[in-house]
C-alpha angles and dihedrals in degrees: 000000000000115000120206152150113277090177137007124199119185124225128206085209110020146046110284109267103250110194098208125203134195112212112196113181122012133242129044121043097251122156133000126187122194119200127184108007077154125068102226092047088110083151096058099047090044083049085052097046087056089047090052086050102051087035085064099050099046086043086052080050091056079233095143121093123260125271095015140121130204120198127197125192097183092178135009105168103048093141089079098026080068090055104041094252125121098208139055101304098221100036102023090226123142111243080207086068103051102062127169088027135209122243087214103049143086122317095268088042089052091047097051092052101052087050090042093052088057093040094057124100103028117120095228132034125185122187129195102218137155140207135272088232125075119242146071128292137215093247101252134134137250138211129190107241095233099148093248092078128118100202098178081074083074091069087056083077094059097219118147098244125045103192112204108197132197100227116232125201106274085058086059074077102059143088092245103062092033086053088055092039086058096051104260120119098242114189117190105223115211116205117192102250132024123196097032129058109251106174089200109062088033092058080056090056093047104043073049096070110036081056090050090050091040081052087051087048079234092129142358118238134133110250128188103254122273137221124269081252110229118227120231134186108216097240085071098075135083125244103203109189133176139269103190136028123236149085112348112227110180120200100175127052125224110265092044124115118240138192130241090265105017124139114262109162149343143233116208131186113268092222117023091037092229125133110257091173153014131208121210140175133284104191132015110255150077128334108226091157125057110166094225095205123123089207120048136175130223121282093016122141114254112159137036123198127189105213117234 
C-alpha cells in the first residue's frame, strides 16, 4: 500500500486540505473508489476505511491480480466533515457540482480539478454518494445513460437493484458522468445511511465491491452471494411527494413491497397531534426511498417506489 496526496489546498486559517489516496498493486489504471466529496458522508468514508483494511491484507496475501493498480480517496471534504456541514464551508457550493473542474477557478472548482486530473484514465470508477434528499435508501447501484456505458456491469455487484438514469443538466456537473465522458466506466454506490455509521449496510456495500472486482478478475476473495441485480430505467420509479407539513409519521420501511393505494405514511398536526394527511401509493412495487425526518414541509419527497 502506498499512501499519498493527490491534492493540497492552502489555507490562510487552517491546516492545507490534503486530499489524501491509498494504491494497492501496480500497473494499469484499474479501479478507483471516491468516498466523502460531502462533508456529512460519514458512511462513505467509514465504507472506504474498511476497503483500505481488507485491500491491505489481500495485498499482503499477494491476493490482487497482476499488473494492476487500485486506488481509494476515502475523503475528500474534510474541511466541513470537521465542522458538521455538508457543503463548502465558505461558499456553501457542492464539489460534486463543479466537475471537471477548473485549476483557475473558485476554491470547489479547483478542487475538483486537482481530484479530476488523478481520477482520469482508470477503467472503472465507483463512487459512494448519497443523495440531496434526506432519507434512507434501498442499497443499489446507478449509472449516468451517456451512451458509453455499459450498464450490464451493474449486475457484477450483485445489488438488487441496478438504476439507469437519464442525466439533466445539473449531472453534466459530477464525477459520475465526467468519469464516463472521459472513457471510464464510473457507478454511483448507494449505502443505506449517510451521515451516521451503520456496519450492516455497509458490509453490503462492501461485500458489493470485492464481487464487483472478483467479477474484473481484478482480486481473489471469497464474497456472500449477491442478487441477480434488476435493471431499472429511472422513469420507473415513483416520486411520492407531500401535501401538508408537519410532523412525518412512516408506516412502512425501505425494501418492503407495497400496493397501488397502501398507506405509507402520515402527517400529523405539530401542535394539536391530529392527522391532517395521509400518503399513499401510486404503483405497486418496492420502497428504496423512506425520507427518515421527524419534521417534514409541504411538497417534500418522501417515498420512492420501484414499480414492479
Amino acid at each position: 500500500m502506498k499512501k499519498e496526496i493527490l491534492y493540497s489546498l492552502k489555507s490562510p486559517y487552517r491546516d492545507s486540505l490534503d486530499v489524501v489516496g491509498y494504491r494497492f498493486g501496480s500497473g494499469k489504471k484499474s479501479v478507483a473508489i471516491v468516498g466523502a466529496i460531502r462533508g456529512n458522508e460519514v458512511q462513505q468514508m467509514y465504507i472506504c476505511s474498511q476497503l483500505i483494511r481488507i485491500f491491505r491484507k489481500l495485498e499482503s496475501e499477494n491476493r490482487l491480480a497482476e499488473n494492476m493498480e487500485l486506488l481509494v480517496v476515502p475523503c475528500v471534504n474534510y474541511y466541513s466533515m470537521n465542522i458538521g456541514k455538508r457543503f463548502w464551508p465558505m461558499d456553501n457550493t457542492d464539489i460534486n457540482r463543479m466537475f471537471p473542474g477548473y485549476d483557475l477557478g473558485e476554491t470547489t472548482q479547483r478542487i475538483a480539478d486537482g481530484l479530476f486530473q488523478k481520477l482520469q484514465g482508470y477503467a472503472y470508477g465507483i463512487q459512494l454518494t448519497s443523495f440531496y434528499q434526506t432519507g434512507n435508501f434501498l442499497p443499489h447501484v446507478k449509472m449516468m445513460e451517456t451512451q458509453l456505458t455499459e450498464h450490464n456491469l451493474m449486475k457484477w455487484f450483485g445489488l438488487q437493484y441496478g438504476i439507469i438514469r437519464t442525466p439533466r443538466p445539473y449531472d453534466t456537473t459530477t464525477l459520475n458522468y465526467n468519469w464516463q465522458i472521459w472513457e471510464t466506466n464510473a457507478f454511483s454506490l448507494y449505502s443505506s445511511e449517510t451521515d451516521r455509521i451503520d456496519a450492516q449496510s455497509c458490509e453490503v456495500i462492501v461485500q458489493a465491491i470485492l464481487r464487483f472486482l472478483n467479477y474484473a478478475e481484478l482480486l481473489t476473495v471469497h464474497t456472500a452471494p449477491g442478487y441477480q441485480t434488476e435493471l431499472v430505467e429511472e422513469s420507473n420509479i415513483s416520486q411520492i411527494r407531500t401535501g401538508q407539513g408537519g410532523i412525518f409519521q412512516p408506516c412502512v420501511q425501505i425494501g418492503e413491497r407495497v400496493t397501488n393505494g397502501q398507506l405509507l405514511g402520515k402527517i400529523l398536526h405539530p401542535f394539536e397531534g391530529d392527522v391532517i394527511a395521509e400518503i399513499r401509493a401510486d404503483h405497486t412495487g418496492i420502497l428504496y426511498f423512506a425520507y427518515n425526518q421527524p419534521l417534514i414541509h409541504e411538497n417534500t419527497m418522501c417515498f420512492k417506489i420501484i414499480h414492479s
